[in-house]
C-alpha positions in Angstrom: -1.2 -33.9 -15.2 -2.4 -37.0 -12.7 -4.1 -36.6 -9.5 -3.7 -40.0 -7.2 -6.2 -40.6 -4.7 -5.0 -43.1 -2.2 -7.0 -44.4 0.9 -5.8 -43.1 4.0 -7.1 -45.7 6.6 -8.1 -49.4 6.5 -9.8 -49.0 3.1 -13.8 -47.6 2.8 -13.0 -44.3 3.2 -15.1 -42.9 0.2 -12.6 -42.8 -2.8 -15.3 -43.9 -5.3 -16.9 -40.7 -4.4 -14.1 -38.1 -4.4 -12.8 -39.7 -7.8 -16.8 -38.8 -8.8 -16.3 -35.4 -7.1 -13.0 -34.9 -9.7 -13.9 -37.1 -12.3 -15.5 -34.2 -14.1 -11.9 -32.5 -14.6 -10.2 -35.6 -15.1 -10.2 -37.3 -19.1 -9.0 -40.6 -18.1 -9.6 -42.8 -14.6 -7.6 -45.7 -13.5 -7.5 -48.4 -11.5 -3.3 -49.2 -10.4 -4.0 -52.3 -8.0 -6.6 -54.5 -6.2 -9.6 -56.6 -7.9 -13.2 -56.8 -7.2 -12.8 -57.0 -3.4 -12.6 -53.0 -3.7 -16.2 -51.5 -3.0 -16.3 -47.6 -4.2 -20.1 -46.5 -3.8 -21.0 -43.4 -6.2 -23.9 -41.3 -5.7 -24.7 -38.9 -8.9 -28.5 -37.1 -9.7 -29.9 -39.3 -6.5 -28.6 -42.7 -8.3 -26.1 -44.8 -6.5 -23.8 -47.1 -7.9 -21.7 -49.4 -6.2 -18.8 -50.4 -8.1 -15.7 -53.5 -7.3 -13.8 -53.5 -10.0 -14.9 -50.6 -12.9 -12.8 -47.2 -11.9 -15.5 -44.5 -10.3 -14.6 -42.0 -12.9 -16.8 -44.5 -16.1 -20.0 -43.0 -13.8 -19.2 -39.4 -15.5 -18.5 -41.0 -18.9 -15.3 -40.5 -18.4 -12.1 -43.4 -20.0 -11.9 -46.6 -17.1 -8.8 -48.2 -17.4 -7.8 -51.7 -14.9 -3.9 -51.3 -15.0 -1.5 -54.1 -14.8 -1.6 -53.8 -11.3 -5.0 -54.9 -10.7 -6.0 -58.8 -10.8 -9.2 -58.6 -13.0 -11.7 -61.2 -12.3 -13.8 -61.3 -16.3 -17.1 -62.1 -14.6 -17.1 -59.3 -12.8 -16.0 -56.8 -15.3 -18.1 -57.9 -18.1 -21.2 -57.7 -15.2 -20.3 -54.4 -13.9 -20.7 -52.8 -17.4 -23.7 -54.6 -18.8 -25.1 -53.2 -15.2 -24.4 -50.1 -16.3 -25.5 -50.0 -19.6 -29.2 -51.1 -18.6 -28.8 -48.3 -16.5 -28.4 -46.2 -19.1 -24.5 -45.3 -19.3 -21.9 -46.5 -21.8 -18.9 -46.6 -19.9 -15.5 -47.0 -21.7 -13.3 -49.3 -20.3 -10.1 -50.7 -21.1 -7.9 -53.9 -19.7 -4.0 -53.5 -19.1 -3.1 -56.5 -21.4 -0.3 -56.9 -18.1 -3.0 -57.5 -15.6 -3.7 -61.0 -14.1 -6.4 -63.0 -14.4 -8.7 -64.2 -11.2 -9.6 -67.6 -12.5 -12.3 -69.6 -10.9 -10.0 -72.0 -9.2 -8.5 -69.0 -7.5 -12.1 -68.4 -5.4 -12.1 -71.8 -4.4 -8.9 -71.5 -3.1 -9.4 -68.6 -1.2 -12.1 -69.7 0.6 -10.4 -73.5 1.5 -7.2 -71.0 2.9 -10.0 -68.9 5.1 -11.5 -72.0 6.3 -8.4 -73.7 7.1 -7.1 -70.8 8.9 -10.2 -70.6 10.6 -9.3 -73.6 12.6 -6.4 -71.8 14.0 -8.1 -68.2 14.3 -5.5 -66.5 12.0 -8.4 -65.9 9.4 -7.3 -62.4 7.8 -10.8 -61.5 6.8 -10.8 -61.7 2.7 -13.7 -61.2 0.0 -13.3 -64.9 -0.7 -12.8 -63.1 -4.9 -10.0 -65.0 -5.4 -7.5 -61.9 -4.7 -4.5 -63.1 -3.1 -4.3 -66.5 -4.9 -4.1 -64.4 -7.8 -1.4 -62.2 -6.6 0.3 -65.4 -5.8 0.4 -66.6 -9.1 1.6 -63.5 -10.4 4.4 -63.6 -8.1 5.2 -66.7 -8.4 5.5 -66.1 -12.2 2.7 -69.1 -13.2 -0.4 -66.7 -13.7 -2.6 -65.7 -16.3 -2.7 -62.2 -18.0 -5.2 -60.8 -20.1 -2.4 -61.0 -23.0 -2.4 -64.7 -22.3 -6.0 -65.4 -22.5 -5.8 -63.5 -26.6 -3.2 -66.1 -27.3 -5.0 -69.7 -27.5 -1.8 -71.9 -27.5 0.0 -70.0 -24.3 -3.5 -70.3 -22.5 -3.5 -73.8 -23.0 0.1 -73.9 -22.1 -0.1 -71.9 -19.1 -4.0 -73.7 -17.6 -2.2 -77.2 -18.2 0.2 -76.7 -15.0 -2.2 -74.4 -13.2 -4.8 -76.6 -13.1 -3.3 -79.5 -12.1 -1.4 -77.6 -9.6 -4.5 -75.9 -8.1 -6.0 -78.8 -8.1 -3.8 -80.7 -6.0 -3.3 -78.1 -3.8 -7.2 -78.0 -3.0 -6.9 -82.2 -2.5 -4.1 -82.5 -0.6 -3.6 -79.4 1.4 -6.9 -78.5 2.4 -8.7 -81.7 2.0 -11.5 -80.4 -0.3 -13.5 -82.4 -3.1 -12.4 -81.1 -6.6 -15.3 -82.4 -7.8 -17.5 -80.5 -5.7 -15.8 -77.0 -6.8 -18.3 -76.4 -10.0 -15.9 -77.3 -12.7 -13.2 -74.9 -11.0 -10.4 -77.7 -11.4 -11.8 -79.5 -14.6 -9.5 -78.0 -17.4 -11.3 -78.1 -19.9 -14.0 -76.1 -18.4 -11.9 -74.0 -17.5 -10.1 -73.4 -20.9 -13.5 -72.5 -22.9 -14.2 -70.2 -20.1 -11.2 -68.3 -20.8 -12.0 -68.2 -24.4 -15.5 -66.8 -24.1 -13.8 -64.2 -22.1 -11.0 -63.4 -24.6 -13.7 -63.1 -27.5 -15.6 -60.3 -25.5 -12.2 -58.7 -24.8 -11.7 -58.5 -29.1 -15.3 -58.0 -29.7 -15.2 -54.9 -27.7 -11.7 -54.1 -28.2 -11.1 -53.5 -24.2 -7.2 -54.8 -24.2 -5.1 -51.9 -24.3 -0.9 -52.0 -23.6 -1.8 -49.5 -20.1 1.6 -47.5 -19.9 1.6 -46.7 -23.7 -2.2 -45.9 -23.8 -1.8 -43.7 -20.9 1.5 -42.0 -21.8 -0.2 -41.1 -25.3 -3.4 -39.7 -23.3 -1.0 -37.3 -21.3 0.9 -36.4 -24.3 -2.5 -35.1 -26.5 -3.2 -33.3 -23.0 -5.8 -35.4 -21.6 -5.9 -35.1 -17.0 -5.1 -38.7 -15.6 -6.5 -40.0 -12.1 -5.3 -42.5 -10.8 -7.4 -45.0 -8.6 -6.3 -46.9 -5.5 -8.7 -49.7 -3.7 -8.4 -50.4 -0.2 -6.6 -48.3 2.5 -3.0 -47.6 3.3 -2.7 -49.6 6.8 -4.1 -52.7 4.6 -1.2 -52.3 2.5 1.0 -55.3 1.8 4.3 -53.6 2.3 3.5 -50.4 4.8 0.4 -52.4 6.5 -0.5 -54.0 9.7 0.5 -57.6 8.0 -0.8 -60.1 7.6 -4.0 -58.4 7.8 -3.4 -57.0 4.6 -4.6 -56.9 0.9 -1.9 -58.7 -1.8 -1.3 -55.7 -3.2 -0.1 -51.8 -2.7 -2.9 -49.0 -2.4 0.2 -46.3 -1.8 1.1 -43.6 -3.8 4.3 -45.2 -5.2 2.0 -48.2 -6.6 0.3 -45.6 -9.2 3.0 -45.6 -11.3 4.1 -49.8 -10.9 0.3 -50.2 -11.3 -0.3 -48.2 -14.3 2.8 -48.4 -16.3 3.4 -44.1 -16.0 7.3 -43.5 -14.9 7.2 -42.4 -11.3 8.2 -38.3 -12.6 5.1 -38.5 -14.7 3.2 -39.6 -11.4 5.2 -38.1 -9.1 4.6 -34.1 -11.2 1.1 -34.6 -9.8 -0.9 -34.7 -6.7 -1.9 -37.0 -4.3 -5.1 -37.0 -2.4 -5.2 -38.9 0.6 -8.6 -40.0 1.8 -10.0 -39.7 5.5 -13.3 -41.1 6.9 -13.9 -38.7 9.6 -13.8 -41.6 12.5 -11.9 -44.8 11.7 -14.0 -48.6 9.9 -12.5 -51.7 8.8 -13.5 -54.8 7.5 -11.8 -58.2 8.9 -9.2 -59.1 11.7 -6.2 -57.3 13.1 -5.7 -54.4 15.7 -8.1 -51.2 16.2 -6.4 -49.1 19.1 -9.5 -46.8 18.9 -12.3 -49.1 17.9 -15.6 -48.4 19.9 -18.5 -50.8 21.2 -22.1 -50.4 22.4 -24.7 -48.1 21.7 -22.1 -45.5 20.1 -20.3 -47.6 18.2 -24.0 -48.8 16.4 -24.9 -45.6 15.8 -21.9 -44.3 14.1 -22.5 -48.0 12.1 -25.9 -47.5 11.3 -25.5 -43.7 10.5 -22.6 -44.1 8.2 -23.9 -46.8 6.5 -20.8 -49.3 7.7 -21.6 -52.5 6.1 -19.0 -53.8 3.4 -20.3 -52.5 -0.5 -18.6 -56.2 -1.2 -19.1 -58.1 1.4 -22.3 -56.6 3.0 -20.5 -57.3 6.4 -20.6 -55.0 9.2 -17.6 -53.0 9.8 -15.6 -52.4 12.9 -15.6 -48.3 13.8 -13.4 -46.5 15.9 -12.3 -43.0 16.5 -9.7 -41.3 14.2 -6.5 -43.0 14.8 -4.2 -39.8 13.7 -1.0 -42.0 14.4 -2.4 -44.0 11.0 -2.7 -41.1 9.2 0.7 -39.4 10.0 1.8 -42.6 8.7 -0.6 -43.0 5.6 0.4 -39.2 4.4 3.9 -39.8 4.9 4.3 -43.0 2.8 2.2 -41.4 0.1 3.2 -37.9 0.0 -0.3 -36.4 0.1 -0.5 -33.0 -1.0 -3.7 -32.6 0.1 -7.1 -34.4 1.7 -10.6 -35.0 1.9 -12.4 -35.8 4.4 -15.2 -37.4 4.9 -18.7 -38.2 7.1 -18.6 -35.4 9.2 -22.2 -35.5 8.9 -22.0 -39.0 10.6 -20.3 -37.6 13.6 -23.1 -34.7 14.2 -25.1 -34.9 16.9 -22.7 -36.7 18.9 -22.0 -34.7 22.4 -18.2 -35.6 22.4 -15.9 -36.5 19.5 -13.1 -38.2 20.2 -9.5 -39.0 18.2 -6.7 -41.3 19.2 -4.0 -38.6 18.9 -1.3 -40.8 19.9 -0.5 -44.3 21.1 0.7 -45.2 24.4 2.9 -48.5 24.8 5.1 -49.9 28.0 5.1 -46.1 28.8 6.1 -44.5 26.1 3.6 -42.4 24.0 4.3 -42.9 20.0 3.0 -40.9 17.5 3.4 -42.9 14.0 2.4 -46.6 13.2 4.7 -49.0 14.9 6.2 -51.5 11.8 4.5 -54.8 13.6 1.2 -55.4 13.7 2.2 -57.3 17.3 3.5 -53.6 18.6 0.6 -52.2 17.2 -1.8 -54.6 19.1 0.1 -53.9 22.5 -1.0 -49.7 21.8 -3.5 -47.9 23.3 -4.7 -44.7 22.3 -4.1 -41.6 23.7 -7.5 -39.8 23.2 -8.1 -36.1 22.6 -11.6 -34.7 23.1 -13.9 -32.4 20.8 -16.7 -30.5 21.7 -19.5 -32.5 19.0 -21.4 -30.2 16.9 -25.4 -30.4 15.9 -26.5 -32.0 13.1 -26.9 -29.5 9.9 -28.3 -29.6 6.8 -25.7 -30.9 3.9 -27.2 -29.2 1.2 -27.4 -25.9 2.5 -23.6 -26.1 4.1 -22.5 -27.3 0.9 -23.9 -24.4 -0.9 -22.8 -22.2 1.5 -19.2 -23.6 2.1 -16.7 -24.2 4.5 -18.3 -20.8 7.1 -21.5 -22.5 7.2 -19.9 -25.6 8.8 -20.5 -25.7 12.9 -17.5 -24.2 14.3 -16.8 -27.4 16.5 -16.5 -29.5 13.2 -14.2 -26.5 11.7 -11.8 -27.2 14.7 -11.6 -30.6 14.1 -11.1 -30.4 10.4 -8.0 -27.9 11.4 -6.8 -29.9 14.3 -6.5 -33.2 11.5 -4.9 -30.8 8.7 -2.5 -29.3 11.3 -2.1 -32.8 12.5 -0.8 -33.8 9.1 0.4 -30.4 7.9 -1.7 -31.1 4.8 -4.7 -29.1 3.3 -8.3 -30.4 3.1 -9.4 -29.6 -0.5 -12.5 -31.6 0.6 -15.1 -31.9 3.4 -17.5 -34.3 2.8 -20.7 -33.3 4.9 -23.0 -36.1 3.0 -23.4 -39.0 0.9 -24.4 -37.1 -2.6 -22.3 -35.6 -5.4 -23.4 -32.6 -4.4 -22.8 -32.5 -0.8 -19.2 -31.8 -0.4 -17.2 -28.7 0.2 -14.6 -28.3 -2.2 -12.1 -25.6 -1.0 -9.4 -26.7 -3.8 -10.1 -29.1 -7.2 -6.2 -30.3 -7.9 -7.1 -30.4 -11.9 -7.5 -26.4 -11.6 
């Protein structure tokens, strides 16, 4: 069977550690979309691992796989596992021979877009990896896939027009130096780049056709999860755009992403992911976001700094409008959620419960991020419950939790009419409730 696990929110939500919490059930782990702007933080036998690009599950030894959904920046990959293996692991991974390339010129265009848009404050509030250009490309049906960079005479074919294109873009749209970009624009450099990377892709054997590979796993009985990066309201189609990623962290984008048929995908489960307040990373509307002392200590207790980008993140209180949203675009059948250890010791919790605009109260996402920006929330108060001790409640389970977080766990799963299978009450493997494994 799979098991999806799809952001609920604006991404950072803690899917790295719920696809840790599941890996151990699960034979093979994949990635369906995004890059190395995605930032899934493991924490296993008091080690953490912060991860952009290698799926969560290669932490339990488990099969990684970056489908043809995913732009795969090389560099990273290649860094990511040797970063591993000096700590000890050996993690198997394998590269959708579908997916697009992030090729250097692609940064430096990303950046030279932010900047311009800068000028104008329409920044969105990217990783500056290279991500959307990429996306771009592939739309635009002039990028690079990892099947292209095993074939020497349609790299050369394809890096002839890119280059030159990029290039002039960087010159003549944005004004920048090419020759100040490191070799991004110099083709040649360029060119033996990409071969050094396709002779570590045959040395180790990573390329893999993704839908065949994962359609034989199934059929010799192997579990399949699949990965989504980012959060469903940064979602280029169901999104507040254009502060958006460039690709699709929803449900429906695990089978597109991977190259399974949407009955194989859609057999299984999906597992939306909460953060038990609300972060985000970048621009765009935050009907519940918080400021002052409160806000810095939810920041500072939950950790909210980008695993990416090391900036500090923008918290709010649950907006449940996103999540009715999120869960009915994906379909969960279930959720986790997670930090409700962050959230102790606070006298009241609060949670946008619904939106109020020109005097009507909504209770879903409106479709433009302009309505969206005109909402404010309707707030619902909770009595805030002590702090306890993660170990001991996740030991003890779900009874041991303080009463006051138990009615806001069932006010959110009556909210969405969906289960919790998960309550995560600290940062550690080991400190989650699990009321319901979907592999079982």
């Amino acid at each position: 069977m799979t098991v999806t696990i799809v952001g609920a929110q604006l991404g950072d939500e803690g899917k790295g550690g719920v696809v840790d919490l599941f890996g151990d059930a699960a034979d093979v782990v994949v990635r369906y979309q995004g890059g190395d702007n995605a930032g899934h933080t493991v924490v296993a036998g008091g080690e953490e691992y912060k991860l952009s690009l290698v799926p969560s599950g290669v932490v339990r030894g488990k099969t990684g796989v970056l489908g043809n959904g995913c732009v795969v920046n090389p560099e990273t990959l290649f860094e990511e596992v040797d970063a591993l293996r000096e700590r000890g692991l050996d993690p198997d991974v394998r590269l959708a021979k579908r997916a697009h390339v992030i090729l250097p010129f692609h940064r430096e265009l990303d950046g030279a877009e932010e900047a311009a848009k800068a000028d104008s404050d329409q920044e969105i509030g990217t990783t500056g990896r290279g991500i959307g250009p990429t996306y771009e490309d592939k739309v635009g049906r002039r990028g690079v896939r990892v099947g292209d960079l095993l074939n020497e005479d349609a790299l050369r074919e394809r890096l002839e027009y890119l280059v030159d294109a990029k290039r002039a873009i960087y010159e003549d749209v944005y004004g920048f130096d090419a020759e100040d970009a490191d070799g991004a624009f110099d083709f040649d450099e360029v060119f033996e780049q990409c071969l050094a990377y396709a002779d570590r892709i045959r040395e180790e054997d990573l390329a893999v056709n993704a839908g065949d590979y994962l359609a034989d796993r199934i059929a010799d009985g192997d579990e399949v999860m699949l990965e989504g990066a980012q959060g469903t309201s940064l979602d280029i189609d169901h999104g507040n755009f254009p502060y958006v990623t460039s690709s699709n962290p929803t449900a429906g984008y695990a089978a597109t992403g991977s190259g399974l048929g949407p009955t194989t995908v859609g057999q299984g489960e999906v597992v939306g992911i909460v953060k038990g307040y609300l972060s985000r990373v970048g621009s765009g509307p935050m009907p519940t976001e918080l400021d002052g002392d409160l806000a810095e200590y939810i920041r500072d207790e939950g950790g909210e700094y980008g695993t990416v980008t090391g900036r500090p993140r923008r918290v709010g209180w649950l907006d449940i409008p996103m999540l009715r949203h999120a869960a009915r675009v994906s379909g969960f059948t279930g959720i986790a959620i997670n930090h409700l250890d962050v959230l102790a010791g606070i006298d009241e919790v609060k949670v946008g419960h619904a939106y109020e605009r020109d005097g009507e109260t909504i209770e879903t996402l409106p479709a433009t991020t302009e309505d969206w920006g005109e909402c404010e929330p309707v707030l619902k108060t909770f009595d805030g419950w002590a702090e306890f001790d993660p170990e001991t409640v996740s030991e003890q389970g779900y009874d041991a939790l303080p009463s006051e977080a138990q009615a806001y766990v069932e006010y959110v799963e009556d909210e969405l009419d969906t289960p919790a299978y998960v309550l995560g009450v600290g940062p550690g493997r080991e400190e989650s409730i699990v009321r319901h494994n979907p592999f079982e």
